[in-house]
N, C-alpha and C positions, 0 to 999 in steps of 0.2 A: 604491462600493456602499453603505456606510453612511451615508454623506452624503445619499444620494436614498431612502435607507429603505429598501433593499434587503435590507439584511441588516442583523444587530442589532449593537450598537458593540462587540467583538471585541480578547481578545488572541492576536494571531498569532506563532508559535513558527517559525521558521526554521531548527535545527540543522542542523550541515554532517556528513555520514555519512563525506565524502572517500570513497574505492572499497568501501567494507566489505561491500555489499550485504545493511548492517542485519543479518548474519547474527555468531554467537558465532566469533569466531576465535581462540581460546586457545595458537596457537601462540608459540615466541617469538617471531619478527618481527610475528606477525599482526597483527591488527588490537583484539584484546583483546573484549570481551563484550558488541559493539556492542549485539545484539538485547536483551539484560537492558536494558541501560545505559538506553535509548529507553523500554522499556514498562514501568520503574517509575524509575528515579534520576530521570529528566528530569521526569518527569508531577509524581513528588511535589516534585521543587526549585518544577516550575513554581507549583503549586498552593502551596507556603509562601510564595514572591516577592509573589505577583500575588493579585489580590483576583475569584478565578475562582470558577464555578461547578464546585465541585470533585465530579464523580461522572461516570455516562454522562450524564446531562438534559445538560451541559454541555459535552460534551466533540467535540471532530472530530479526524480524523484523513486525513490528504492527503498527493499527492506526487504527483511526475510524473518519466515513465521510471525508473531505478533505484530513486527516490521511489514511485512507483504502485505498485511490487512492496512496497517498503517497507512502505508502508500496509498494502498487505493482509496482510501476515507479519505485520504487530504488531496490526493492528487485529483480525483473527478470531482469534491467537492468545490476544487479551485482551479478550472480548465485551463483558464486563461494563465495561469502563474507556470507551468509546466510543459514541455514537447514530451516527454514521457514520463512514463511509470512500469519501474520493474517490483514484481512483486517473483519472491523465488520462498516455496512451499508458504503461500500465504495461507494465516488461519482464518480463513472465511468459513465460517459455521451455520449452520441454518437456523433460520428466525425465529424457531420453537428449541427447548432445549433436549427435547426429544422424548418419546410416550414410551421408553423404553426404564422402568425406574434405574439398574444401574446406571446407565446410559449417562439419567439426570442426572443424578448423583455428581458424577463426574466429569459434568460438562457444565453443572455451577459451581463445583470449585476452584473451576479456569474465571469464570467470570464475578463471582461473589466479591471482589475486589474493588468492580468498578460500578456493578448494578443491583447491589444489595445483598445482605443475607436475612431470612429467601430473597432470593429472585425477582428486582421490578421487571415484571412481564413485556410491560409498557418501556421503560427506559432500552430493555437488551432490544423490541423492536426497534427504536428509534435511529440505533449507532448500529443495526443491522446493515453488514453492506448490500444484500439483497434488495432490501425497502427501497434502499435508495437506489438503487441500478432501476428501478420501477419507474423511479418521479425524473426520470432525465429529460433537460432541456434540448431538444433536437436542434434547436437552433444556436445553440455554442458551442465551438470549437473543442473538441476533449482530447485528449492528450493520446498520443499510440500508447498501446500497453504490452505488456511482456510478462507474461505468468510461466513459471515453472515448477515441477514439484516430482517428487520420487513416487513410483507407483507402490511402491513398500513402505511408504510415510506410517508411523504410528499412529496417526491422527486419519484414519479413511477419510473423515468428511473433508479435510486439506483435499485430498484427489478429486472426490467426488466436488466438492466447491469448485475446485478452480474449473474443471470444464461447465460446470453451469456457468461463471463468471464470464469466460471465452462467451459461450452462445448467448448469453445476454448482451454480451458487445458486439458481437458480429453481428444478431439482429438490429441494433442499431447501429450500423457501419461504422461504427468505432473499428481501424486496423490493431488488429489485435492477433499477438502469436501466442500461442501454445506449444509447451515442450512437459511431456511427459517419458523420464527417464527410469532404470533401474536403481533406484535410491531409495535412501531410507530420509527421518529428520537428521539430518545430522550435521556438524561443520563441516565434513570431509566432501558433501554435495554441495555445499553453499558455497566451500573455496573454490569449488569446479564450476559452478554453473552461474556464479556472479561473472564470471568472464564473458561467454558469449551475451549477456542481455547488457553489458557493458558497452559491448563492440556495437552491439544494434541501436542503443540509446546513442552512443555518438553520433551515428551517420545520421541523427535528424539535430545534431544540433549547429548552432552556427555562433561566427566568430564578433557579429552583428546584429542586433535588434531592428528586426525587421514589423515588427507587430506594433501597433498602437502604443502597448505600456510601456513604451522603450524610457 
């Protein structure tokens, strides 16, 4: 893509999260203070290393499945730090684990990792993306967003999530795209469809800090 001029010549940032689900897990075994660690240690090491456009003009934020949720926990939690956020089949899950018992079953042992085994009720509310799409500040700047996901995903609540996600944004004029394709979870949608939210996160970025944090 940068080669055809697609998008502008780019440093890409890959961290590996391992199962954290980017959320603070201060326990002792836990996981330690993934969500800090992401949305300021890493930004600012990145920005001392590399010869970045260090503000939002500069900045994206991305991720797929565990990654799309990722994004969007850090990227609306830090408006200011961001111009977007691509989330492609983000795992956005809903804030109960669901009144279905298989259901439950197998949608705490995605999360039993990071909010106990059983289940803190209280904690999975907390790192809900939903909750927080509720408490937004209308008065700061929030990043354009880009969700994408296959309508054959394995995970229905991936589909069904990300359009709640869109109409939570859109009501709050957050510009915000939605793309629902013939896809499954898979790499083979991820290597296709990280291209186009690539091309759209470039054309909001710039080669200048123009914003306050500059």
């Amino acid at each position: 893509l940068i080669n055809a001029g697609k998008v502008p010549p780019s440093i890409v940032v890959m961290p590996d999260a391992d199962s954290s689900w980017y959320v603070n897990d201060v326990r002792p075994n836990g996981h330690g203070r993934v969500f800090d660690a992401f949305r300021t240690d890493l930004i600012a090491s990145v920005d001392r290393s590399y010869r970045t456009v260090a503000c939002k003009d500069g900045r994206v934020i991305g991720g797929l499945s565990m990654g799309g949720y990722g994004a969007l926990l850090i990227g609306l939690a830090e408006p200011e730090k961001f111009a977007a956020i691509f989330s492609l089949s983000g795992a956005v899950f809903p804030e109960n684990l669901s009144d279905d018992p298989k259901r439950r079953v197998w949608l705490a042992s995605l999360f039993r990792g990071v909010h106990g085994d059983p289940i803190d009720s209280a904690r999975l509310k907390q790192w809900n993306i939903f909750d927080r799409l509720r408490t937004f500040d209308r008065t700061r700047d929030y990043p354009h967003v880009w969700l994408s996901t296959g309508d054959d995903d394995a995970f229905p609540s991936i589909v069904s999530g990300s359009v709640r996600v869109f109409q939570m944004l859109q009501r709050r004029n957050i510009p915000t795209e939605l793309r629902i394709d013939d896809a499954g979870h898979h790499w083979s949608y991820w290597q296709k469809s990280i291209e186009p939210a690539l091309i759209w996160a470039s054309k909001l970025l710039r080669t200048e800090c123009t914003t306050a944090d500059q």
